[in-house]
C-alpha positions as CSV (number, residue, x, y, z in Angstrom):
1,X,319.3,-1.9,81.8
2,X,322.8,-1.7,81.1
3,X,323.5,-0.5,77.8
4,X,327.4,-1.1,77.3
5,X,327.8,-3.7,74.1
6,X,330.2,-6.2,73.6
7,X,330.6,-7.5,70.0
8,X,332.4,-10.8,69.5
9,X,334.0,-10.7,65.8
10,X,335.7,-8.0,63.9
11,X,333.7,-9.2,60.3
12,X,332.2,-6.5,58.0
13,X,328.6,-7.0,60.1
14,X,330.4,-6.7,63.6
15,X,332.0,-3.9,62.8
16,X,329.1,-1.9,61.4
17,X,327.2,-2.6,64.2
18,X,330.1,-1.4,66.4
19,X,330.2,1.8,64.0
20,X,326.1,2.3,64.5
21,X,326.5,1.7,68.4
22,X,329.2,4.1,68.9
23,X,327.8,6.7,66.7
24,X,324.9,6.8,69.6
25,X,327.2,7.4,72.4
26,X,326.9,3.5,73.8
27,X,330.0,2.6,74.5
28,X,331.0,-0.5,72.6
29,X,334.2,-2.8,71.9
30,X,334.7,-5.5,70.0
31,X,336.2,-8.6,70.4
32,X,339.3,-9.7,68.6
33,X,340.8,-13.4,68.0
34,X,344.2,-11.9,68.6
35,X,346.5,-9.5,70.2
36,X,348.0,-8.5,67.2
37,X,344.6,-7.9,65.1
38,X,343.1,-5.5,68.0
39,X,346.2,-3.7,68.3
40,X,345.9,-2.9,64.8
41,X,342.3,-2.3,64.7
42,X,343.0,0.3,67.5
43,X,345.7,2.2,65.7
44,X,344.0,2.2,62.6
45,X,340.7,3.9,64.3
46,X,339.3,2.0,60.7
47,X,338.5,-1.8,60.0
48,X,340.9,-1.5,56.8
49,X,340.2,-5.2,55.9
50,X,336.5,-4.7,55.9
51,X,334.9,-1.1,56.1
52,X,338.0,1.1,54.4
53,X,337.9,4.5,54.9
54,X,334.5,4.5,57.3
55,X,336.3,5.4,60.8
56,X,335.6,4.3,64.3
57,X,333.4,7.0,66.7
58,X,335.3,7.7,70.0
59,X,333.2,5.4,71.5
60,X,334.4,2.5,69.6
61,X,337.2,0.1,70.9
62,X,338.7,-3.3,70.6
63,X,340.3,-5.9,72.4
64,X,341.2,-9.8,72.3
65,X,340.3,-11.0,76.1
66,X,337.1,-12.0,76.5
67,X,336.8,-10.9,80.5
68,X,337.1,-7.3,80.0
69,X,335.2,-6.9,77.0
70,X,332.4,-9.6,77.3
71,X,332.5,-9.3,81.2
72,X,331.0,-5.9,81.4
73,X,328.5,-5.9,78.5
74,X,324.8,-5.7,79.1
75,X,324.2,-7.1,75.4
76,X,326.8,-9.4,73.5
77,X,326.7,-9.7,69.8
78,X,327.8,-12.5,68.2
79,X,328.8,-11.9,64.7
80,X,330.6,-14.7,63.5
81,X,330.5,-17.1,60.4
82,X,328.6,-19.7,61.3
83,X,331.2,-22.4,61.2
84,X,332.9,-20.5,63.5
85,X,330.5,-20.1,65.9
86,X,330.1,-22.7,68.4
87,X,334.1,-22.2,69.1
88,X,333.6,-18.4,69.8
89,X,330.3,-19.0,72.0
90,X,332.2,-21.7,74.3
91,X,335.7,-19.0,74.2
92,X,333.4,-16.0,75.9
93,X,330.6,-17.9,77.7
94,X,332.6,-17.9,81.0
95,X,332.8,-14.1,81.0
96,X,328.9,-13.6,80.1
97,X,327.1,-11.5,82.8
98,X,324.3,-13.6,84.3
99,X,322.2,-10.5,83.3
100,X,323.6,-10.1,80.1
101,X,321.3,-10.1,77.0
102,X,322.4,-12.7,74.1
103,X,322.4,-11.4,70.1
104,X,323.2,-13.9,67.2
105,X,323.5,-11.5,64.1
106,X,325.2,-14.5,62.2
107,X,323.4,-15.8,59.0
108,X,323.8,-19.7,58.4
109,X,323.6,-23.1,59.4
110,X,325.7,-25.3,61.4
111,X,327.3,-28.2,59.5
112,X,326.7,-31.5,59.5
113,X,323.3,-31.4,61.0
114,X,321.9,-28.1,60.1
115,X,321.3,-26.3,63.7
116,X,320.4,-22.7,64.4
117,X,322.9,-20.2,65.7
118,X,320.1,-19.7,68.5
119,X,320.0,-23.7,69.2
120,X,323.9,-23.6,69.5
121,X,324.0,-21.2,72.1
122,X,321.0,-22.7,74.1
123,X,323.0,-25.7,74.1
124,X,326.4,-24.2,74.9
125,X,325.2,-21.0,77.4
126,X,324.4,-21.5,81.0
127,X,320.8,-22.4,81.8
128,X,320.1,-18.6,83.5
129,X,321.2,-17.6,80.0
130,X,319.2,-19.7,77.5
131,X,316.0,-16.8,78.4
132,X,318.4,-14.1,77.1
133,X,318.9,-15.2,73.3
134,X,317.7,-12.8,70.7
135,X,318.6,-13.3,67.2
136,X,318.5,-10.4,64.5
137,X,318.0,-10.5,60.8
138,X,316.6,-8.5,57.6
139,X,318.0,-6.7,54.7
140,X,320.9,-5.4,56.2
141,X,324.1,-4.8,53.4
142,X,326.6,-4.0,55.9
143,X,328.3,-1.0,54.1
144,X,324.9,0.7,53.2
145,X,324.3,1.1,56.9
146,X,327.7,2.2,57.9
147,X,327.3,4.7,55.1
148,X,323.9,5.5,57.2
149,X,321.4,4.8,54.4
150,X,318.0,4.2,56.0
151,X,317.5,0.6,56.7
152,X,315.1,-1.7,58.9
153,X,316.0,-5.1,60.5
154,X,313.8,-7.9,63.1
155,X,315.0,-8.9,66.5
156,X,313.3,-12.1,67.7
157,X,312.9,-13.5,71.1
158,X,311.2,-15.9,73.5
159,X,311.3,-13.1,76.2
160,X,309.4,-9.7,74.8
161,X,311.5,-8.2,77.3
162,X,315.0,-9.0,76.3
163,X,314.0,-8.3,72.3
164,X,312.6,-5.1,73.3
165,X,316.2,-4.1,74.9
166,X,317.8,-5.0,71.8
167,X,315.5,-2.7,69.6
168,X,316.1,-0.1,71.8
169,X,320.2,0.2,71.7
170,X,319.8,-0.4,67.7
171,X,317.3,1.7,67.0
172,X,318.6,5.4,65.4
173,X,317.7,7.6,62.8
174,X,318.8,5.4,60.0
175,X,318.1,1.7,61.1
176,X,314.4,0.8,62.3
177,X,314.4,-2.5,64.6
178,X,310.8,-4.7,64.7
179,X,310.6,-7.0,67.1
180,X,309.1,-10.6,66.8
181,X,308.5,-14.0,69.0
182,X,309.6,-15.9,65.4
183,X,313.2,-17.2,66.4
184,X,312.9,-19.5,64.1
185,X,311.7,-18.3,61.1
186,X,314.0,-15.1,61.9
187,X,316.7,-17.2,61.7
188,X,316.1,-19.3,58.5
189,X,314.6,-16.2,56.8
190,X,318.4,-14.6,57.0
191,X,319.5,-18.0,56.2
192,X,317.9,-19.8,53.7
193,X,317.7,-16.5,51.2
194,X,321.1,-17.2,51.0
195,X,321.1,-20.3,49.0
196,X,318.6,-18.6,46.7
197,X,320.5,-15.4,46.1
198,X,323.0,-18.0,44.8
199,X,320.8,-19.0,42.3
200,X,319.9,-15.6,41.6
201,X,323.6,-14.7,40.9
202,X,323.8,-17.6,38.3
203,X,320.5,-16.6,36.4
204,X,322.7,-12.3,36.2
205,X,325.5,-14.7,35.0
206,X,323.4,-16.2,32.4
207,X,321.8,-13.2,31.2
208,X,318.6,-15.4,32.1
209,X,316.6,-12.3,32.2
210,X,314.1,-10.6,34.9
211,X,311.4,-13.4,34.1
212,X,313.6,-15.8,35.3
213,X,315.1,-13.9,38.4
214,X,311.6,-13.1,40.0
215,X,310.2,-16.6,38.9
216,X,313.5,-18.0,40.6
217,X,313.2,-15.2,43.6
218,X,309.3,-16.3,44.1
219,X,309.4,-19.9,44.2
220,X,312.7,-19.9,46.5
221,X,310.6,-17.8,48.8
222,X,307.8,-20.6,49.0
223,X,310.7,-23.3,49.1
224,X,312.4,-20.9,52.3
225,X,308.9,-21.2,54.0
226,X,307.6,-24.7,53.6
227,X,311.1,-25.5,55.1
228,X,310.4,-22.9,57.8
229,X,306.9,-23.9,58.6
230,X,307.8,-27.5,59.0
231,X,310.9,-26.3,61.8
232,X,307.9,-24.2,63.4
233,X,308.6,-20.8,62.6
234,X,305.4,-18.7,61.7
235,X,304.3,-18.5,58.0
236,X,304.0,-14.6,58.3
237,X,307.5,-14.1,59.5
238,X,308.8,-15.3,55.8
239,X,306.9,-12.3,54.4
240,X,308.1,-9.7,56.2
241,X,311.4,-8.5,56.6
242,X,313.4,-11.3,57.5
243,X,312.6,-13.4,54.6
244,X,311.5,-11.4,52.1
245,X,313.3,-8.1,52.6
246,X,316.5,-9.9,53.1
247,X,315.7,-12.2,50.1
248,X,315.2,-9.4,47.4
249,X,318.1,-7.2,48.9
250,X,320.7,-10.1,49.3
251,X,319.4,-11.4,45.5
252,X,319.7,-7.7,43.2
253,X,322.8,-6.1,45.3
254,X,326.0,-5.7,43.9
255,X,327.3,-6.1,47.6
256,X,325.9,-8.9,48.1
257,X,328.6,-12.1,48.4
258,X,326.4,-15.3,47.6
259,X,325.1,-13.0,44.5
260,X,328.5,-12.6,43.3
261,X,329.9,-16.2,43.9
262,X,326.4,-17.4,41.9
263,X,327.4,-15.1,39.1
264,X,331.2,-16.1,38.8
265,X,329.6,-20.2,39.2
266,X,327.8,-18.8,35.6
267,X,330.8,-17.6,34.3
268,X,332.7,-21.0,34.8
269,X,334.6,-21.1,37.5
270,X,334.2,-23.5,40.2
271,X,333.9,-22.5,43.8
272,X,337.3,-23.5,45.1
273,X,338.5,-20.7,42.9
274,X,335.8,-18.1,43.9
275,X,336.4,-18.5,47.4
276,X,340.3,-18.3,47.2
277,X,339.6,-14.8,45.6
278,X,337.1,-13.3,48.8
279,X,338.0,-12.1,51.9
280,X,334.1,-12.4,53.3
281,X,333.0,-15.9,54.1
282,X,329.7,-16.7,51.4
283,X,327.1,-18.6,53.9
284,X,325.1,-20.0,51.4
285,X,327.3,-22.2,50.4
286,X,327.8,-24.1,54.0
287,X,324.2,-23.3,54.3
288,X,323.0,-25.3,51.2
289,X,324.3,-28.8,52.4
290,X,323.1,-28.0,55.7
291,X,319.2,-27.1,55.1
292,X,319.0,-30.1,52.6
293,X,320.1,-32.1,55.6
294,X,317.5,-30.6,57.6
295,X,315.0,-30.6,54.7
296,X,315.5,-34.5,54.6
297,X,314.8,-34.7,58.2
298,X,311.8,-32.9,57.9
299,X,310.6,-34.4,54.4
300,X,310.1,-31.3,52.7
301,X,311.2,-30.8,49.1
302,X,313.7,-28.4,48.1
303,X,314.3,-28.6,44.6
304,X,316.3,-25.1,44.1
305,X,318.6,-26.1,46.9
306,X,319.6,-29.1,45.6
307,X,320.0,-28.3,42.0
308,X,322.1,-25.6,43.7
309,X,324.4,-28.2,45.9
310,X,324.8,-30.0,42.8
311,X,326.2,-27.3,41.1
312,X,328.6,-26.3,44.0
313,X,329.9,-29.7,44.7
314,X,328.8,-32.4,42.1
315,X,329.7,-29.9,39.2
316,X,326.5,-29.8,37.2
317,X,326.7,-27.1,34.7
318,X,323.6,-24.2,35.9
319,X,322.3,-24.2,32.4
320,X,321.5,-27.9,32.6
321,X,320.8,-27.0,36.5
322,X,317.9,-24.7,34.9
323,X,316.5,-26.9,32.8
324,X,315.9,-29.7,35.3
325,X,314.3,-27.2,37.3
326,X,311.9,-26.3,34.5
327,X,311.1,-29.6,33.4
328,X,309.9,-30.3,37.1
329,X,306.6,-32.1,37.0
330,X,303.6,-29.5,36.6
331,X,301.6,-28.9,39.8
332,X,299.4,-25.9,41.7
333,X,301.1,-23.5,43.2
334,X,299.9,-23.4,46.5
């Protein structure tokens, strides 16, 4: 199969990604909104915004038309934010290959009505195409793998074939790809921990203690998977590297972005001010509304998402936040 890569978005995970690809000789370009940006992105040799001081391999390079770059590519990554990512699908989906092989790397939830990055582009790629979408998640801290520190990730797909193509261009050395049928629960896995790392940045703010964190850490696992199970997505999938992989590395990193914005919510500042301060967009804030709106469609409970919305947007303070949790009715675990 053809093994030249396209990667639409110049973010911190499109551009590692590029990094890793070109490091094994694929050749690999990445898409830019602008003229300008790529222009600068190709005289830097460096993603100076992002990834400072990790350099591009040779066979790295970027450009800003979508028929060149996209045209060509036997796999396309999307790595966009997700509220961002119905516009980019419909800007290169006239260039797509017929043959071309379909990658959302992107970690959210569409607003208002809480879609999948995979649903989007089954509804926005030509029918020949809608076989061809893979998705890709797991505890994957961008700089740590352009730094080359030994990682693992899951690529997903209705086609065994098509995910099996995937894990072979990503695999090296450093990063180990699984494969999986699990679209769905890959996708909420990298999606929903989000929300919960949020909450675990708040309890680091409080000084709430470990107790709290892995109490806080377990139960937002069960609340990611009854949400999961109820979409369809395969119980299992939320214990593995997708959910909890992604949930304990995204939850106890220091380069993690929804840890940090939960952590500066404990300090008192509101999120209008955090996110004025960061150049990364923080999906698990978007994410939040969106999965209660799919939560309420589904009727499944999901009392650590909403406590957290409610801190975001209705200003509850996260010690009060806490104590509603823990005042929740007693009840079996399982």
């Amino acid at each position: 199969m053809n093994s030249t890569v396209a990667i639409v978005g110049t973010t911190t995970w499109g551009t590692t990604l590029g990094i890793m690809l070109a490091r094994r000789n694929i050749p690999t370009t990445l898409l830019a909104r602008t003229v300008e940006e790529a222009e600068r992105l190709n005289a830097d040799q460096q993603n100076r915004r992002f990834l400072p001081g990790i350099p591009f391999p040779d066979r790295l390079a970027v450009g800003s038309d979508p028929a060149p770059v996209v045209g060509p590519a036997g796999l396309v990554i999307l790595a966009v934010p997700s509220n961002h990512f119905r516009r980019n699908v419909q800007w290169v989906a006239p260039a797509l290959s017929p043959e071309a092989t379909v990658l959302s790397v992107s970690k959210g939830l569409e607003l208002p009505g809480g879609k999948r990055m995979s649903q989007i582009l089954e509804e926005e790629l030509p029918p020949a195409l809608r076989s061809h979408v893979c998705v890709l998640s797991g505890p994957n801290l961008a700089r740590e793998i352009a730094q080359e520190k030994p990682a693992a990730t899951v690529v997903a797909g209705r086609d065994e074939n098509q995910a099996a193509y995937v894990q072979e261009l990503l695999m090296s050395p450093s990063f180990r790809v699984y494969t999986s049928d699990d679209i769905i629960g890959v996708e909420l896995g990298g999606t929903l921990k989000n929300i919960i790392a949020l909450g675990a940045g708040i309890a680091d703010g409080l000084e709430m203690g470990q107790n709290s964190k892995s109490t806080l850490i377990t139960r937002g696992l069960a609340e990611m998977a009854r949400l999961g199970i109820a979409a369809g997505a395969q119980y299992l999938t939320f214990a593995g590297l997708a959910g909890l992989g992604d949930l304990v590395a995204t939850c106890y990193s220091e380069l993690s972005r929804n840890r940090y914005a939960g952590e500066q919510l404990a300090r008192g500042r509101t999120w209008p001010e955090i996110r004025d301060t960061m150049q990364n967009v923080v999906e698990g804030v978007n994410t939040t509304g969106a999965a209660l709106a799919m939560a309420e469609r589904l009727n499944v409970e999901l009392p650590i998402a909403r406590v957290t919305y409610r801190i975001l947007f209705e200003n509850l303070p996260p010690r009060e936040a806490i104590a509603e949790l823990m005042a929740r009715p007693p009840h079996s675990e399982w």
